[in-house]
Structures are given as C-alpha cells and as structure tokens.
C-alpha positions as CSV (number, residue, x, y, z in Angstrom):
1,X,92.7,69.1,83.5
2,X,92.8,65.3,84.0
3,X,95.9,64.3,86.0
4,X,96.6,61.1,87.4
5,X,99.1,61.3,90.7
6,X,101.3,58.3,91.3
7,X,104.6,58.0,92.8
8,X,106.7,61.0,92.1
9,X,110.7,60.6,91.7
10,X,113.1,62.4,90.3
11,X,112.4,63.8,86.6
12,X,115.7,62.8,85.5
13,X,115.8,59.0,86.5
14,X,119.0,57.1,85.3
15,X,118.1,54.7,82.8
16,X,119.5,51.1,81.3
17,X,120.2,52.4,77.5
18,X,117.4,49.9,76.2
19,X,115.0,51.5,77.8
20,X,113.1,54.0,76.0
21,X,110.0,54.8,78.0
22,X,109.6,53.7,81.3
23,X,105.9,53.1,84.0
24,X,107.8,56.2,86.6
25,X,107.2,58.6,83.2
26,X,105.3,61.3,83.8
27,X,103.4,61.3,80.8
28,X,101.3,63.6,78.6
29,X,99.0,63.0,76.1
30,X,98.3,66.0,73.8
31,X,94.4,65.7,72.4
32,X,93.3,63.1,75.4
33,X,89.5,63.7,74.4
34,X,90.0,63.2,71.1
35,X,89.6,59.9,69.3
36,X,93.1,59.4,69.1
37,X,94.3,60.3,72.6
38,X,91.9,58.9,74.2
39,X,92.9,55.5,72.5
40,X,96.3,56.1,73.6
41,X,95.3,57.1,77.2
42,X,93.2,54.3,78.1
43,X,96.7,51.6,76.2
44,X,99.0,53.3,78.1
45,X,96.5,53.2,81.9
46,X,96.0,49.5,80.8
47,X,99.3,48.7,80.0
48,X,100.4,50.2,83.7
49,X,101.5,53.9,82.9
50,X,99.4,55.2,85.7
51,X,101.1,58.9,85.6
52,X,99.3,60.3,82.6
53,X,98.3,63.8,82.1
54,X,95.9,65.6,79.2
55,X,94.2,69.1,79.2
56,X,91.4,69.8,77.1
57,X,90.9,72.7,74.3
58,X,89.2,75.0,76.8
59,X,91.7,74.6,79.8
60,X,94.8,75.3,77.0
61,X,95.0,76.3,73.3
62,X,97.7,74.2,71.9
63,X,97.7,77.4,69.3
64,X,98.8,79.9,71.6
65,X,102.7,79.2,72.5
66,X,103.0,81.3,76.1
67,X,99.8,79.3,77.0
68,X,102.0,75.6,76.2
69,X,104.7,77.5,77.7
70,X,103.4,77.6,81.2
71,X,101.5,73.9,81.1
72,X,105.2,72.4,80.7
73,X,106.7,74.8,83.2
74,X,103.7,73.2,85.2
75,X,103.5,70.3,84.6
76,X,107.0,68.6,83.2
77,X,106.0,65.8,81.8
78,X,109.1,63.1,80.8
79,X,107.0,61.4,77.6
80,X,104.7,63.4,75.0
81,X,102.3,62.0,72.9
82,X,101.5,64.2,70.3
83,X,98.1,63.3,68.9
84,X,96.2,66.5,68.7
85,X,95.3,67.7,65.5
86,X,92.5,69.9,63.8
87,X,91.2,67.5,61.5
88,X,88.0,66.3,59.0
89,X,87.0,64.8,55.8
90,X,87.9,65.9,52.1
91,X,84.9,68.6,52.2
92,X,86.0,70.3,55.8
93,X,89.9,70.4,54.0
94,X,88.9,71.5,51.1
95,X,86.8,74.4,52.4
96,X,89.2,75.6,55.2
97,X,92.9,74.5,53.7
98,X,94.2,78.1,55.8
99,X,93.0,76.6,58.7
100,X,94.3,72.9,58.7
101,X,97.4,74.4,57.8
102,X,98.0,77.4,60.0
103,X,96.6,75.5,63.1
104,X,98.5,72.0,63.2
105,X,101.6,73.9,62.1
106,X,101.0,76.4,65.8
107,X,100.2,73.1,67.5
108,X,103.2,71.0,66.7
109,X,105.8,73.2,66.8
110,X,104.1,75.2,70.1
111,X,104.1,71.3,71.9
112,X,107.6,70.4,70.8
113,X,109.4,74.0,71.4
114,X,108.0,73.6,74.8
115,X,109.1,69.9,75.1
116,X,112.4,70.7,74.3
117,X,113.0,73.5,76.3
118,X,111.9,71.6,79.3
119,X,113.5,68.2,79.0
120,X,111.0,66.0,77.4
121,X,113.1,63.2,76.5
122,X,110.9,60.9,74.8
123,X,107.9,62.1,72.0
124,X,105.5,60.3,69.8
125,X,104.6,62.7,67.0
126,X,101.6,61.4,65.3
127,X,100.6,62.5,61.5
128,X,98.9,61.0,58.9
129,X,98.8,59.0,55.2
130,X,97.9,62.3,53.7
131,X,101.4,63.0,53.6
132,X,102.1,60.6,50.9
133,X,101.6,61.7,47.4
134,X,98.6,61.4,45.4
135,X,99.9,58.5,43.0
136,X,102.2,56.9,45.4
137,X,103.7,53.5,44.6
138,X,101.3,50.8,46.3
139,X,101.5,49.8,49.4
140,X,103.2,53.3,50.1
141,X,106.8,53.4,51.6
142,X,108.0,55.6,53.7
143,X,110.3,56.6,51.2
144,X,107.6,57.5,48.6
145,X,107.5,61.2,51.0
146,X,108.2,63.9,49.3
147,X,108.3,62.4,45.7
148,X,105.2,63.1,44.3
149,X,102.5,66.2,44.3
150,X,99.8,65.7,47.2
151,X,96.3,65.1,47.1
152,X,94.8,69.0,46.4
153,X,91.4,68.4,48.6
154,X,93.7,67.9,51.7
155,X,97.3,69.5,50.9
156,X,97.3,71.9,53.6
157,X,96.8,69.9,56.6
158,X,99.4,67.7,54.6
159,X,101.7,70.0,54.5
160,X,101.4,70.7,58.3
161,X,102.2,67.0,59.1
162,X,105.3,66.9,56.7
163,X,106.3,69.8,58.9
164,X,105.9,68.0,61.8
165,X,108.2,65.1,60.3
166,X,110.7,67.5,59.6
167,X,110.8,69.4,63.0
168,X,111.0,66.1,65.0
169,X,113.9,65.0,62.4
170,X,116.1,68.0,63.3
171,X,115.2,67.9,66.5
172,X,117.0,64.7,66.8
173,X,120.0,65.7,64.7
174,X,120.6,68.7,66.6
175,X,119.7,68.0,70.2
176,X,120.3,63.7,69.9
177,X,116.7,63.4,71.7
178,X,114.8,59.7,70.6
179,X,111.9,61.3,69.3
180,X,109.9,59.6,66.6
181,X,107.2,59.8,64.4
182,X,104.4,57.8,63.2
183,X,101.8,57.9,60.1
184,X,98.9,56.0,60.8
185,X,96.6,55.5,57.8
186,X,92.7,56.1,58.0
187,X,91.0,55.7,61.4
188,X,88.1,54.8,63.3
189,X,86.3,54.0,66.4
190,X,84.6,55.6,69.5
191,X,84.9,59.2,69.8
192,X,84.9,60.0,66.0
193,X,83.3,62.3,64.4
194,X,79.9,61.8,62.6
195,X,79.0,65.4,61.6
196,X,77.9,64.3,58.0
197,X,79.3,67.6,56.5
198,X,83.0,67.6,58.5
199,X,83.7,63.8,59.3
200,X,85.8,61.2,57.1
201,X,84.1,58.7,54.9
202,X,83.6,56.0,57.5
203,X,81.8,57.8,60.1
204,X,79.9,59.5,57.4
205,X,78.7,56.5,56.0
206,X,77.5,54.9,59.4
207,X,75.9,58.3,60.4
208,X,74.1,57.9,57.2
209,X,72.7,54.6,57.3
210,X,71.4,55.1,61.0
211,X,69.7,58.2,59.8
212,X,67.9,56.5,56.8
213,X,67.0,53.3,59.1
214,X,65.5,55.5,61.8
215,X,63.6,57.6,59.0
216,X,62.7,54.6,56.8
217,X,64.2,55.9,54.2
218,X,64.6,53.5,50.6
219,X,67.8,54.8,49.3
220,X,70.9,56.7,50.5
221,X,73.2,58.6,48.2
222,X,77.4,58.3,49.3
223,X,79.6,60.3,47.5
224,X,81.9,59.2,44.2
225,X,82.0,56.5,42.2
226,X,82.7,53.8,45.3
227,X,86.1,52.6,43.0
228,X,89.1,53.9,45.4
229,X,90.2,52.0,47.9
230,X,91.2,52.7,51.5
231,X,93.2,51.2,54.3
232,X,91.0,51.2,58.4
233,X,92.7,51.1,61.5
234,X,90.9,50.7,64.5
235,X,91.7,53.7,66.5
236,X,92.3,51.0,69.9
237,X,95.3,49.2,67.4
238,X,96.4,52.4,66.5
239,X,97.1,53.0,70.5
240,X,98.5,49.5,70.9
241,X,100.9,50.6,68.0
242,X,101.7,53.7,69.5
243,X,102.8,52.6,72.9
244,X,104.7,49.9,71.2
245,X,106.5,52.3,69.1
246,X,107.4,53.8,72.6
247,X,108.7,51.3,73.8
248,X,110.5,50.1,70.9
249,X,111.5,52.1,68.4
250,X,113.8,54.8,67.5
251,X,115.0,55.8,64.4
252,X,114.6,59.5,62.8
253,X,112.5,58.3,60.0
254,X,108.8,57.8,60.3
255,X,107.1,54.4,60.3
256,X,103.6,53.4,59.0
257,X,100.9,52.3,61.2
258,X,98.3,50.5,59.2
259,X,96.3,47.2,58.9
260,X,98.0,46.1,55.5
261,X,94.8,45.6,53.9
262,X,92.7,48.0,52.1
263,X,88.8,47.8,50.7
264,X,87.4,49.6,47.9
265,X,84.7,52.3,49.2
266,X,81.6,50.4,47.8
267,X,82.9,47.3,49.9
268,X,83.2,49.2,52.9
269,X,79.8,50.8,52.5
270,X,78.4,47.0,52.6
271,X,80.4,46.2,55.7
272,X,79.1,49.4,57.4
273,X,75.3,49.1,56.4
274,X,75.2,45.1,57.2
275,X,76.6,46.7,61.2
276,X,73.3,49.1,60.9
277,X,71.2,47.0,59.6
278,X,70.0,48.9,56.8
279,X,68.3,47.2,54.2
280,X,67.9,50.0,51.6
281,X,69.6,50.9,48.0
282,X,73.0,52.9,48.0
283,X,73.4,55.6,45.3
284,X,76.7,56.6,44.4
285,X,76.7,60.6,43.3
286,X,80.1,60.6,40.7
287,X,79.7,64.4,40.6
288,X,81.5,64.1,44.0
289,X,85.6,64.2,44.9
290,X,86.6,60.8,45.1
291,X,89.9,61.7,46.6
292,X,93.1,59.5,45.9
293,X,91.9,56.3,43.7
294,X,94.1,54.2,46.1
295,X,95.8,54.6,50.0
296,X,97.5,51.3,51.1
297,X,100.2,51.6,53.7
298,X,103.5,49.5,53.3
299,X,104.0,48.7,56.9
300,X,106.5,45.5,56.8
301,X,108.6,47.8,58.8
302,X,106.5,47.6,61.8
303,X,105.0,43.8,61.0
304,X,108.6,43.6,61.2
305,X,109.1,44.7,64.5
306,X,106.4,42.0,66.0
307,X,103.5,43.9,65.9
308,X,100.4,43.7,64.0
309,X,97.0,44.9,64.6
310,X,94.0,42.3,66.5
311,X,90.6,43.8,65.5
312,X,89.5,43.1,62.3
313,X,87.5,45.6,60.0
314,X,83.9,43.5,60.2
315,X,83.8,43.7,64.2
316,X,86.2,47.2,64.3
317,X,82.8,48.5,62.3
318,X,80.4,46.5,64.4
319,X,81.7,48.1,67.8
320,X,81.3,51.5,66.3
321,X,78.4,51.3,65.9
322,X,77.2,50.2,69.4
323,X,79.6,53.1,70.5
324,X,77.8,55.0,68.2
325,X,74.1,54.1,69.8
326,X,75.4,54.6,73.6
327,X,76.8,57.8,73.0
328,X,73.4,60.1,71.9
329,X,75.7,63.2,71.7
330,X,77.7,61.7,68.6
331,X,74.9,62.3,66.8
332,X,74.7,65.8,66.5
333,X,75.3,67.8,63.4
C-alpha cells in the first residue's frame, strides 16, 4: 500500500464555497498502478497534493465490498478518484462480456458505497466513450447517452459505466455530495497494455510493429479495413483534465475528456510505425471487427472551461514508444 504522510488536520476542514478540492485532502486514487491512475497520481504529486493514497489488486479486491469496507474505515480518505476498471480491446470484450460487466459494476458501486458511508465529499468517477451509442451523432454529446443501441463487441463493460453515471447521479440528488463524472475517449501512454490478444488498437499496433522490426519481418497484418476513425488522448492530458475537473467543475451530468480530433485507423497505423521505425507493408485483414465506423468526442464543454489538452498525437506516440523500450516487462504476452 503506497501512502504518502503529510500534515494531518482535521477530516472535516471548513471550506470557502468555491473550493472544491483542496492540497490538506487526503486523497485516494483507486487503480494507482494502472495506466490511468498512475497518470492521475503523479498530476496530482506535481500539482502539490502530497497526501495521496492507492492500494494495489493484491493488497485489496475492489470486488469484494467488506474488503473496501475496512480500507475506508482505515484510511478516510476526503477525495476519490475512481479510475480502476477491468478493461481491454474489442477481442478481450467480446470474449468475456460477463466479466467486464459483473466486475466494474462490484468495483464502482463497492468504492462509492464505501465513500458515502464514510464522508468522502469530493469523487471523480471515470468511464469511458463506449458509453455512447454505436451511430452517435458526430462529435458525440453528452446528450447522445442513452439514445441509441451500443456497440455489441463492448456492451457489457458499457453498460457497467452507464451504471456508474447513474449511481454518482443519484448520489448527488439524494445526499447533495459534488461528485462528478467524466468520459474520456480512447487512451494511451506508459503503463498500457501491449498483450497483442487483450490490449486496444494502439498498443496493439505498436507491439506489432516492434515485433516485426526485431524479427525482420516484410509485412504485418492489423485488423479491419483501416476506414473508422478514432479519437487519442494521452493518458498524462487525461490526468491534467482530471484534476482540473477537480478543481473546477461540478455539475451532475458527465463531461467529455478528449483531444477534439480524431484519425482514421490506417492514418494512425502510419503515425505509429514512422515512431518504430518499421519500414515494412501493412495488411489489413477485413474478416476482422472493425468496431464503431466513427468515435469523436464533442468536448466544447470542457474547451469551454479553459482547458485543452498539450501533447499532440505524433510525439504522444513517439514517447510511447521509448516508454515502451525502457520498460522490458511491457512486452510480455
């Protein structure tokens, strides 16, 4: 269990009314190994929230509610963050849609029963653009949820995060807490996951043109046609978002976290084999899901807030990478 000790204080400071989250917060940060939280944890350490908190999988299964129950009896954190997730690509969905559902749904409502019953006044619940449906209006609103069928290959773990939406929604209408929730569209950066059978397409697609280089290999095969097109986020501007969400907003409906721009999947496949260095011929294999033909957040809401995100695709890619190539355990599976 990671737990940074500052100054203690009283758990229930008095506040100005403007402020939503403040450096004296005792703060946890649910999934801080993961790619997401640990994004989040090192924003919030460099932004001067030195009273952080995470435990990993093996010290506490988010999925069992007496063990949550006793780490906030613990631990009492004032400000959640609540980033961890079972997650993976359109095969890892498709094959295990029980699983994606039944575990986030056990995480998210064990971390925020626990929250509310001991005082957590502030929480960031974090989802995902699966939510929205598959022929959204483009860019997607955050009104578009719920008015549309989802995506089939990843329904379930959809369905989980809607949930979560929902529960932090009436959380707020019955118990008047500012807890918010965000939806940020497709990540990446350090700490993903490159498994080439259970990661998402960017990952994959770097994994696989690092495998070909290192084994001289002519060609390499990516699934579908190449035609849809995605929206990246680096995961580091998703945590630069997410603290500024914390700071800033709150309102009971989510808000989308996104770059504003999207690429179709062939495009992106250039950007990521030009950061390899791969010099060999991409097939496409069309007998393969291509998922939803297009995923483009609307997020004028938080643009128009003041915040938009600083790394662009070309060098968000390119630092992967050398992530990627530092970190020899990354490559496994």
């Amino acid at each position: 269990m990671d737990i940074s000790h500052g100054h203690e204080g009283s758990r229930y400071r008095a506040r100005a009314s403007s402020e939503l989250i403040s450096s004296d917060d005792m703060i946890y940060v649910a999934g801080h190994r993961g790619m997401v939280g640990s994004a989040v944890w090192r924003r919030l350490a460099a932004q001067g929230f030195d009273r952080l908190i995470g435990a990993t999988s093996s010290e506490l299964d988010l999925r069992r509610a007496e063990a949550v129950e006793e780490f906030f009896a613990a631990n009492k954190p004032d400000v959640v963050v609540l980033a961890a997730a079972k997650v993976g690509g359109i095969l890892a969905n498709a094959t295990y849609p029980a699983d994606f559902l039944s575990d986030n749904l056990r995480i998210q409502l064990n971390v925020m029963d626990a929250a509310l019953r001991h005082g957590v006044r502030r929480l960031l619940f974090l989802g995902s653009s699966c939510i929205y449906p598959k022929h959204a209006p483009q860019p997607i609103p955050e009104s578009a949820l719920l008015t549309g069928p989802l995506e089939q290959t990843n329904d379930g773990y959809a369905i989980a995060k809607i949930a979560g939406i929902m529960q932090v929604q009436a959380i707020r209408r019955q118990h008047n807490v500012p807890w918010i929730s965000a939806m940020p569209t497709n990540l990446y950066g350090p700490g993903d996951n490159f498994d080439l059978k259970f990661s998402h397409v960017l990952p994959a697609m770097l994994r696989k043109f690092h495998d070909a280089k290192v084994e001289a290999r002519h060609n390499v095969t990516l699934w579908g046609s190449g035609t849809p097109r995605r929206e990246f986020l680096h995961v580091d501007d998703l945590a630069a978002a997410s603290v500024f969400l914390l700071q800033h907003y709150n309102e009971a409906e989510h808000i989308n976290i996104g770059s504003g721009v999207d690429v179709a999947i062939s495009d992106l496949a250039g950007e990521v084999r030009d950061a390899v260095g791969y010099d060999g011929h991409i097939d496409w294999d069309v007998t393969m899901p291509d998922g939803t033909p297009r995923k483009l957040l609307d997020v004028s809401r938080l643009t128009g807030m003041g915040w938009k995100p600083e790394i662009s695709l070309g060098d968000g890619v390119a630092a992967t990478y050398r992530w990627f190539l530092d970190h020899p355990e990354a490559r496994r599976g």
